[in-house]
Every structure is written in structure tokens, then in C-alpha cells.
LOMIZA-420795 format. One record per atom (N, C-alpha, C): x negated, y, z; residue number from 0; chain; residue in one letter. Coordinates in steps of 0.1 Angstrom, whole numbers, m for minus. Atoms other than C-alpha are relative to their C-alpha. Layout:
       X       Y       Z     n   chain   res
       X       Y       Z   NUM       A     a
...
# end
This chain:
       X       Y       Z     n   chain   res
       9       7      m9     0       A     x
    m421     219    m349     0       A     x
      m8     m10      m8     0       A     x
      13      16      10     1       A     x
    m452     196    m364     1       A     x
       3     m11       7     1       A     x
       3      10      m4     2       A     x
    m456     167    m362     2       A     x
     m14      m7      15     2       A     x
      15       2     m10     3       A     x
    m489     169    m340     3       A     x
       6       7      15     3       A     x
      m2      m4     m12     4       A     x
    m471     192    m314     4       A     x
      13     m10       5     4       A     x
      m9       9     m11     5       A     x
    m444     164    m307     5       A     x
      m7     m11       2     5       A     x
       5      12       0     6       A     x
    m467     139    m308     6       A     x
     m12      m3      16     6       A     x
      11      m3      m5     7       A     x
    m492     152    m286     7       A     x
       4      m2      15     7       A     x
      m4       3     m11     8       A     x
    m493     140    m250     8       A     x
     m10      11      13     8       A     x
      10      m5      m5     9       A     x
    m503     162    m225     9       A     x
       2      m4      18     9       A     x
       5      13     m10    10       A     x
    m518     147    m189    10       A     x
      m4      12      13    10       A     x
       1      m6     m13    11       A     x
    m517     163    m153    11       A     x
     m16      m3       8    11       A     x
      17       3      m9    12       A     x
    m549     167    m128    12       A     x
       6     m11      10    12       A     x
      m1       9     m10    13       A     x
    m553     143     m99    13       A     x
       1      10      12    13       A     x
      m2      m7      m9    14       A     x
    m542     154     m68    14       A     x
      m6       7      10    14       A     x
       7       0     m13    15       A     x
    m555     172     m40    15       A     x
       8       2      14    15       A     x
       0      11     m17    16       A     x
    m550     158      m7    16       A     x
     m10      m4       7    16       A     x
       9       5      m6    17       A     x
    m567     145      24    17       A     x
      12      m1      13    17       A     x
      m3       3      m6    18       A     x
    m561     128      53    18       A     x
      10       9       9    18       A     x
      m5      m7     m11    19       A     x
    m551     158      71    19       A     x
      16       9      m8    19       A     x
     m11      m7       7    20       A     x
    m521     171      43    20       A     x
      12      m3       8    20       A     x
     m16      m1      m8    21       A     x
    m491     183      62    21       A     x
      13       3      m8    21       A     x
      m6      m5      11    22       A     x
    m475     202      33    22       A     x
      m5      m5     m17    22       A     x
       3       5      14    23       A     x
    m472     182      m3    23       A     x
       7      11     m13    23       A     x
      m2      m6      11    24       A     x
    m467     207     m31    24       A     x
       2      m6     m13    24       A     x
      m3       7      16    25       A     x
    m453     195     m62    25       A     x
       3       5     m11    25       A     x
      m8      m9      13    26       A     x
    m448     211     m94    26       A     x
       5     m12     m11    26       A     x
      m4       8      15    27       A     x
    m438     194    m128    27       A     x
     m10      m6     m10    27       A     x
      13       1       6    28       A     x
    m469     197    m151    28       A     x
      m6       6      m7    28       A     x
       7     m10       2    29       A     x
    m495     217    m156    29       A     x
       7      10     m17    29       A     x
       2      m2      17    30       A     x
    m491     245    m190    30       A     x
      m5      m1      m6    30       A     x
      10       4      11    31       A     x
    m509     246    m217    31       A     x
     m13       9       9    31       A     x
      13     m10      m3    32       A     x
    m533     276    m202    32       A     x
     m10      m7      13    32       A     x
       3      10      m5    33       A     x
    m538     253    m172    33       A     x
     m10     m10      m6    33       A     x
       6      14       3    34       A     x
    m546     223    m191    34       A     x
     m13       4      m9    34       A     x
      14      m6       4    35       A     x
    m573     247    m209    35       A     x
      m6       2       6    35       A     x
       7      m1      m7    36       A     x
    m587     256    m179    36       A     x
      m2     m12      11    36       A     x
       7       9      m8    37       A     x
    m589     225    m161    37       A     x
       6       1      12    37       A     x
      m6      m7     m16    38       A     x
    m569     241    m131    38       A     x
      13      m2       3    38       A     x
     m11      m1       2    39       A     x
    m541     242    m118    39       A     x
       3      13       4    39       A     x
      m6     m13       0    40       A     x
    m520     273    m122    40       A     x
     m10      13      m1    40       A     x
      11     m15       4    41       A     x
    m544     295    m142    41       A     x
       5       8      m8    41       A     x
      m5     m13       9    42       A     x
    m520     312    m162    42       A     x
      m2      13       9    42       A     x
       0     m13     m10    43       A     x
    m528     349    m147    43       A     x
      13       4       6    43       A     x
     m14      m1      m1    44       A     x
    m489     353    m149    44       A     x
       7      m8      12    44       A     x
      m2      11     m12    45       A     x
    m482     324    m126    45       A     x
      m1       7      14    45       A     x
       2      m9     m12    46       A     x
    m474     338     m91    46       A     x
      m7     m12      10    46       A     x
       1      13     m13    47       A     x
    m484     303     m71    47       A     x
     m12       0       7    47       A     x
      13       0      m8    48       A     x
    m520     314     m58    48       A     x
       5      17       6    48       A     x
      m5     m19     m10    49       A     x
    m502     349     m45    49       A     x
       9      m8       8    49       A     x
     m14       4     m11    50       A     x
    m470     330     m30    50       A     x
      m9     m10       7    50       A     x
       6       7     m13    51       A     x
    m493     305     m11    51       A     x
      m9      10       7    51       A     x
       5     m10     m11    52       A     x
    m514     332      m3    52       A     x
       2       9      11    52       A     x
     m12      m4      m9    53       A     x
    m490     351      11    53       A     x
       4      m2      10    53       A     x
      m7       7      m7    54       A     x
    m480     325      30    54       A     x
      m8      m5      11    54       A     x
      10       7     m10    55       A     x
    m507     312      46    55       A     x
     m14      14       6    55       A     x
      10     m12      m2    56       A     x
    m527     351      47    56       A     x
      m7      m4       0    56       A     x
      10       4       9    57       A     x
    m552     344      27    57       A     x
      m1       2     m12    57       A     x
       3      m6      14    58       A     x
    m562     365      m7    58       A     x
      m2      m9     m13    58       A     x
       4      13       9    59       A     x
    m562     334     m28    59       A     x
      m4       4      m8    59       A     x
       6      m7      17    60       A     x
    m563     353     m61    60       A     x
     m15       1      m3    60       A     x
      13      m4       3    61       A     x
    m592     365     m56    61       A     x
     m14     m11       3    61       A     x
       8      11      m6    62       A     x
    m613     332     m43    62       A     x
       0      m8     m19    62       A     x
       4      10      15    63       A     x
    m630     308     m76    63       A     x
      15     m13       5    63       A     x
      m5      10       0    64       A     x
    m613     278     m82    64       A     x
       0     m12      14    64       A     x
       2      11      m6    65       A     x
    m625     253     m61    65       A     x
      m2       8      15    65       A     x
      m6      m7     m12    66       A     x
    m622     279     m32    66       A     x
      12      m2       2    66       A     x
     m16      m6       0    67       A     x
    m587     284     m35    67       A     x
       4     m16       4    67       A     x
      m1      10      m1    68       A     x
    m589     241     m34    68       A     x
      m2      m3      17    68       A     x
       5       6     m15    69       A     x
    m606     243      m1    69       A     x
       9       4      10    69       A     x
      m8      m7     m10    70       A     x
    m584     266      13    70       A     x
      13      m5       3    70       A     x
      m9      11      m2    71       A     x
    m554     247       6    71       A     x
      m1     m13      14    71       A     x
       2       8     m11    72       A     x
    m567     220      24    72       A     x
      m4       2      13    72       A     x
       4      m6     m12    73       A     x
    m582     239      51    73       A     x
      17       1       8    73       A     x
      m9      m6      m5    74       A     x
    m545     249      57    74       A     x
      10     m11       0    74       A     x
     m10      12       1    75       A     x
    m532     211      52    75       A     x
      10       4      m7    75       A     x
      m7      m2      10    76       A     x
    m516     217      25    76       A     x
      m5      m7     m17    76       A     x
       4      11      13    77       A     x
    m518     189     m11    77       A     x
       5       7      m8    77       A     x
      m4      m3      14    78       A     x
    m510     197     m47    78       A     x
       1     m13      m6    78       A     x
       2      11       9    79       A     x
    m499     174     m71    79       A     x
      12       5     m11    79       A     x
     m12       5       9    80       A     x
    m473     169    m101    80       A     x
       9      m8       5    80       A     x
      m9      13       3    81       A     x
    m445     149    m105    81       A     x
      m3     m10     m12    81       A     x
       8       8      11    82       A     x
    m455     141    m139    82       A     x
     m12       0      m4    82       A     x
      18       5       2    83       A     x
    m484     122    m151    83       A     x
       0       3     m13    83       A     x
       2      m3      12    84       A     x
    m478     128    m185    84       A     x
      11       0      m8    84       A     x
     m14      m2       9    85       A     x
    m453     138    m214    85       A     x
      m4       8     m12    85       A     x
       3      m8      10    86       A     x
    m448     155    m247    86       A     x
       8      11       0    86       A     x
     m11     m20      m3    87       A     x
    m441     193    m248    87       A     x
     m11       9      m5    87       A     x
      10     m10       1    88       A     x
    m448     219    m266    88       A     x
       3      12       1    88       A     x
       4     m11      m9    89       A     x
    m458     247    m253    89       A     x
       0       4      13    89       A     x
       6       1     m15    90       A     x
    m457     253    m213    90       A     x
      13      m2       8    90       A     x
      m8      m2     m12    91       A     x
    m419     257    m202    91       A     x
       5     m18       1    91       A     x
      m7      15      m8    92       A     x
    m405     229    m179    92       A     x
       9      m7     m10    92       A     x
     m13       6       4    93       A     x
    m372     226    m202    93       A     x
      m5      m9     m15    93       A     x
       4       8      12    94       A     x
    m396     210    m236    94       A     x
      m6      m8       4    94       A     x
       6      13       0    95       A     x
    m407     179    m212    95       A     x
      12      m7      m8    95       A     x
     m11       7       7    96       A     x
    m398     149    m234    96       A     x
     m10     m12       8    96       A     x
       2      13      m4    97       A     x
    m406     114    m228    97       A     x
      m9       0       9    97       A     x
      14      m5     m12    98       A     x
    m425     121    m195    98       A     x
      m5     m18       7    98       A     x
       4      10      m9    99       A     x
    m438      93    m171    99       A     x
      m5       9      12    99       A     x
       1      m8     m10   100       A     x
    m440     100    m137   100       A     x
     m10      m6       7   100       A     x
      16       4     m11   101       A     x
    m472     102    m110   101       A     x
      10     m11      12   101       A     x
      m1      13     m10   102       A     x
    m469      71     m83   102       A     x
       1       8      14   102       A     x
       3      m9      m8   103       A     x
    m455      97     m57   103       A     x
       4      m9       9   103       A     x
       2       6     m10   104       A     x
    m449      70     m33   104       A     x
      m9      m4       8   104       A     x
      14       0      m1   105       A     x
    m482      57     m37   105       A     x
      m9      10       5   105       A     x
       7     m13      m2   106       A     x
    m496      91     m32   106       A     x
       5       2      20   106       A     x
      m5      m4     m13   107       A     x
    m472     101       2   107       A     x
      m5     m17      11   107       A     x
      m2       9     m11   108       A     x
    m477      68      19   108       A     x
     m20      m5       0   108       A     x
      10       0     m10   109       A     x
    m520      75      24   109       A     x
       3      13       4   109       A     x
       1     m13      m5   110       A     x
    m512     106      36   110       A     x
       9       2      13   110       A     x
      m9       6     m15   111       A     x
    m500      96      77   111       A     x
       4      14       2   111       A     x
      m1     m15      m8   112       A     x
    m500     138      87   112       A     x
      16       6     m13   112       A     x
     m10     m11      11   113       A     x
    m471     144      58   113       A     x
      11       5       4   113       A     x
     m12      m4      m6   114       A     x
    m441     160      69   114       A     x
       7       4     m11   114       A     x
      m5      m9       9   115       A     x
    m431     183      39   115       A     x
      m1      m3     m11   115       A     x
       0       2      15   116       A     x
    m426     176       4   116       A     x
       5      12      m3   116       A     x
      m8     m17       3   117       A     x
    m418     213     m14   117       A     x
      m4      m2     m14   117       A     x
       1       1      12   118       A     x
    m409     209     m48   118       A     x
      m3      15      m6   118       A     x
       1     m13       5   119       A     x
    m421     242     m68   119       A     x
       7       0     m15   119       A     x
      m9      m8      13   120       A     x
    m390     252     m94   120       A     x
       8     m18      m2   120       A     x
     m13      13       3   121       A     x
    m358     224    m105   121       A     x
      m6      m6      m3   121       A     x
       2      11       6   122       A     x
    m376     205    m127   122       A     x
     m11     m10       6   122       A     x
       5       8     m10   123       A     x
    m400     193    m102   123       A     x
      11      m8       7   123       A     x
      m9       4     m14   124       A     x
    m372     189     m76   124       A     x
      11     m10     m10   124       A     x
      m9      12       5   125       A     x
    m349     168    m101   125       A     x
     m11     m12      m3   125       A     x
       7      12       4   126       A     x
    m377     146    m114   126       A     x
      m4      m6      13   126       A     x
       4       5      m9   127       A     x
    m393     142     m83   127       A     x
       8      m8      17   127       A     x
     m10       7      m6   128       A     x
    m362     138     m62   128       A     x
       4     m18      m2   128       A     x
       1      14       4   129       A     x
    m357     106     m84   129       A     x
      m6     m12       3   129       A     x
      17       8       1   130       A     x
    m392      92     m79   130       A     x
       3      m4      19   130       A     x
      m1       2     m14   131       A     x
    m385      96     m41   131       A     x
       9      m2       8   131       A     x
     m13       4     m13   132       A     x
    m350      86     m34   132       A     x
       0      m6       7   132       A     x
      m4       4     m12   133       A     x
    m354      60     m11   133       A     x
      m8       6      11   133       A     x
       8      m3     m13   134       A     x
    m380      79      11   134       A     x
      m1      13       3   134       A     x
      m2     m18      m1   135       A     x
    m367     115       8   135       A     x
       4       2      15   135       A     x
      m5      m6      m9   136       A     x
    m351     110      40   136       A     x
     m13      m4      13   136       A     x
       9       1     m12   137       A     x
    m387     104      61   137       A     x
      m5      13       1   137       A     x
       8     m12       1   138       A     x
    m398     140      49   138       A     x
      12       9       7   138       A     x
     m10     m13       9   139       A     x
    m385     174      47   139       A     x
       1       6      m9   139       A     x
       2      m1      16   140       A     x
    m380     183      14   140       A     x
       4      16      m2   140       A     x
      m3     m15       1   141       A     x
    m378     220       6   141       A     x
      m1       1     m17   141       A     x
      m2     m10      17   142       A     x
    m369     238     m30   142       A     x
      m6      12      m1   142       A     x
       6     m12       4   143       A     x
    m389     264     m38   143       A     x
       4       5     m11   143       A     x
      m1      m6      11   144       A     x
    m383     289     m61   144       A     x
     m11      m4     m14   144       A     x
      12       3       3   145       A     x
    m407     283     m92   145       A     x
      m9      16       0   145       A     x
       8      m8       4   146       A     x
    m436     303     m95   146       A     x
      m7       6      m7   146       A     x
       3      m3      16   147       A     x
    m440     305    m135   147       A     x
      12      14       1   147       A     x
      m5     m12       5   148       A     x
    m431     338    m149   148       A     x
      10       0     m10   148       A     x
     m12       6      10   149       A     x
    m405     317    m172   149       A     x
      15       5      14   149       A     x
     m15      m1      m9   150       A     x
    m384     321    m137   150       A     x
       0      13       6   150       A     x
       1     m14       1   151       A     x
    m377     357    m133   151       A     x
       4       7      17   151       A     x
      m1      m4     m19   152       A     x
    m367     358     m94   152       A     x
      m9      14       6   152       A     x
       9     m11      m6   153       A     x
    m381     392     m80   153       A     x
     m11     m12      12   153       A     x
      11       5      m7   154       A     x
    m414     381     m62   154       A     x
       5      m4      17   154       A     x
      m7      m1     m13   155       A     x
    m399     392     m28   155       A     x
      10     m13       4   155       A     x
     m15       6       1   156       A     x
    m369     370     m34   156       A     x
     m11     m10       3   156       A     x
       9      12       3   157       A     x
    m395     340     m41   157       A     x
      m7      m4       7   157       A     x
      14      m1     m13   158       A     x
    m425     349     m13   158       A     x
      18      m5      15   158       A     x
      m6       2     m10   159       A     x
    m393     348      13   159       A     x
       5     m18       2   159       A     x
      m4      14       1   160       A     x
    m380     308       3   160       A     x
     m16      m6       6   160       A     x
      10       7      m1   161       A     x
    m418     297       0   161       A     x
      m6       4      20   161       A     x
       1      m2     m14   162       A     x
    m425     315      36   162       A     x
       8      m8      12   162       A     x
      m5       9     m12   163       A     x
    m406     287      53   163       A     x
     m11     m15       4   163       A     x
      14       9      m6   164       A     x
    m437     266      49   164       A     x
      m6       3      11   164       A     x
      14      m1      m8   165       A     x
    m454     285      69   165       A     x
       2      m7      17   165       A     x
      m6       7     m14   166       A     x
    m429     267     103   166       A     x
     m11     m16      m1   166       A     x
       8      12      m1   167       A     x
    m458     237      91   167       A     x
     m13      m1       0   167       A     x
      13      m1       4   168       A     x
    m484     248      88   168       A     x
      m8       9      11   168       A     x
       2      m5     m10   169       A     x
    m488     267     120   169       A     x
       2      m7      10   169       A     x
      m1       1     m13   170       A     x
    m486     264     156   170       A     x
      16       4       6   170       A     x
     m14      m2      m5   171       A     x
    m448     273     156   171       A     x
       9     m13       1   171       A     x
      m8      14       0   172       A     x
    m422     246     166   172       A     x
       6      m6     m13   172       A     x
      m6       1      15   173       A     x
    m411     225     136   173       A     x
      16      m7       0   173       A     x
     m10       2       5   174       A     x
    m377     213     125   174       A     x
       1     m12      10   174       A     x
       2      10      m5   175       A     x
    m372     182     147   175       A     x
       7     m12      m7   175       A     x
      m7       9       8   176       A     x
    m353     158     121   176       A     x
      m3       4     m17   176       A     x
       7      m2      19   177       A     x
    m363     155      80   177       A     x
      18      m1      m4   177       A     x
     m15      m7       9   178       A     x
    m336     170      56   178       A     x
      m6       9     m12   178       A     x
       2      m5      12   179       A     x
    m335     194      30   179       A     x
       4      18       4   179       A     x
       0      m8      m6   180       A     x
    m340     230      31   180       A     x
       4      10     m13   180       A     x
       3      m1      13   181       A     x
    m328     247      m2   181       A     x
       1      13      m4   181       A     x
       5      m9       3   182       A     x
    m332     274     m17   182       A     x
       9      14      m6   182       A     x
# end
């Protein structure tokens, strides 16, 4: 390993959100192919614009970028990290090192419509669990399978966990007490 790739810090997008986010999505932090494109989850490999699509029926894949942004929101549903920044090289979860975490308190507390926090894959859901222990119990916090191709879960297996969002994102009755839903 060089010196330049442990040295090198690499830095998450800002979130998206709006007033109306019912569902907070959280991953860990972006990969490298990502943080080349500016996007989040542009590896082609990445299932996370098929499994929300899925979920919400809606072709995501196929929509530009900043489509795929609208639609999210259209469907009340945020994106963000846990982390704001760390050194790692190359893309999987297990090479973050000295991370620093996003202000996810800060973040959930403008967002009045939030109900759901859904961590996407462990290393979200342990970092971000942390960040949130005293206010995990105002949400409902759900585990998602992750959606990197590092985590080998048949798709099926993976679309069935993530399809529990959809009790928030609709017109169906919701859960009536915050907890944990796992996976």
C-alpha cells in the first residue's frame, strides 16, 4: 500500500433531503467509482437504483442522475452517509480508517416528516447506530441488506428486506411505535 493511498482522504456528497423526507437512507461512503462520478451509487454493479426502484415501481436505472434525485424525493425519501470523510483505499466498507462522521443529528432534526432511518449494509448501521444512540428510539430504524456487489445476497433475498420501506412510503398503515426492524 503507498503512501498516497493511505494518506488520501476521501469526502461524501451532501445530502438529499427536503422538507417532505419520510424515509432517510444511509449508506457508509460513497466508492471510488462514485466519488468519480460525482454520484451517488454509479458503480453499474451497485444494485441501490434497482432495489429502490423496485420498491417504489419506478425504472430508476434507466432515468439520468438528477432524475433518479427527483424521484427519490418525489417519493419522500433522503440520501445521505454516515460518513463525512475517511481514508480507504479502494471502495469496500471494511478499508474505512480514521473516518469522521456527518452531523446526523443535525441533519434528522430539519427534517419534521422523518419517520425511518434505513441503514444500507452493517457498516452504515454500526457507525451510524453510534452517531444516533440517543435519538434512535424517536425513528424506526431498519437494516438493509447492502446493495454493493461486495455483499453477495441473491437480489431477491435483498429487494424482499428493502420492500419494507415501501409500509412508508405509501398509503398503507404504518407501524404505530419506533423500533427496529432487522434484517
Amino acid at each position: 500500500m503507498t503512501t498516497a493511498a493511505i494518506s488520501e482522504r476521501k469526502r461524501n456528497f451532501p445530502p438529499v433531503v427536503d422538507a417532505q423526507t419520510r424515509v432517510l437512507i444511509l449508506g457508509s461512503l460513497p466508492g471510488d467509482v462514485s466519488l468519480a462520478h460525482q454520484q451517488y451509487y454509479a458503480h453499474p454493479q451497485n444494485r441501490f437504483w434497482h432495489l429502490v426502484g423496485d420498491t417504489i415501481r419506478e425504472d430508476l436505472p434507466s432515468l439520468d442522475y438528477d432524475a433518479k434525485l427527483r424521484a427519490l424525493l418525489a417519493h419522500r425519501i433522503g440520501l445521505w452517509d454516515v460518513v463525512a470523510e475517511a481514508r480507504r483505499k479502494g471502495s469496500l466498507d471494511s478499508n474505512i480508517r480514521d473516518h469522521t462522521g456527518n452531523d446526523l443529528i443535525g441533519l434528522i432534526e430539519t427534517l419534521p416528516g422523518l419517520e425511518v432511518i434505513a441503514f444500507n449494509g452493517g457498516t452504515a448501521a454500526r457507525l451510524g447506530m453510534k452517531a444516533l444512540a440517543r435519538h434512535a428510539d424517536r425513528y424506526r430504524i431498519v437494516m438493509l441488506p447492502s446493495s454493493s456487489p461486495a455483499y453477495t445476497l441473491a437480489y431477491a433475498e435483498k429487494l424482499r428486506t428493502w420492500q419494507a420501506l415501501q409500509a412508508w412510503l405509501s398509503g398503507e398503515p404504518r407501524p404505530a411505535s419506533p423500533g427496529h426492524v432487522a434484517t
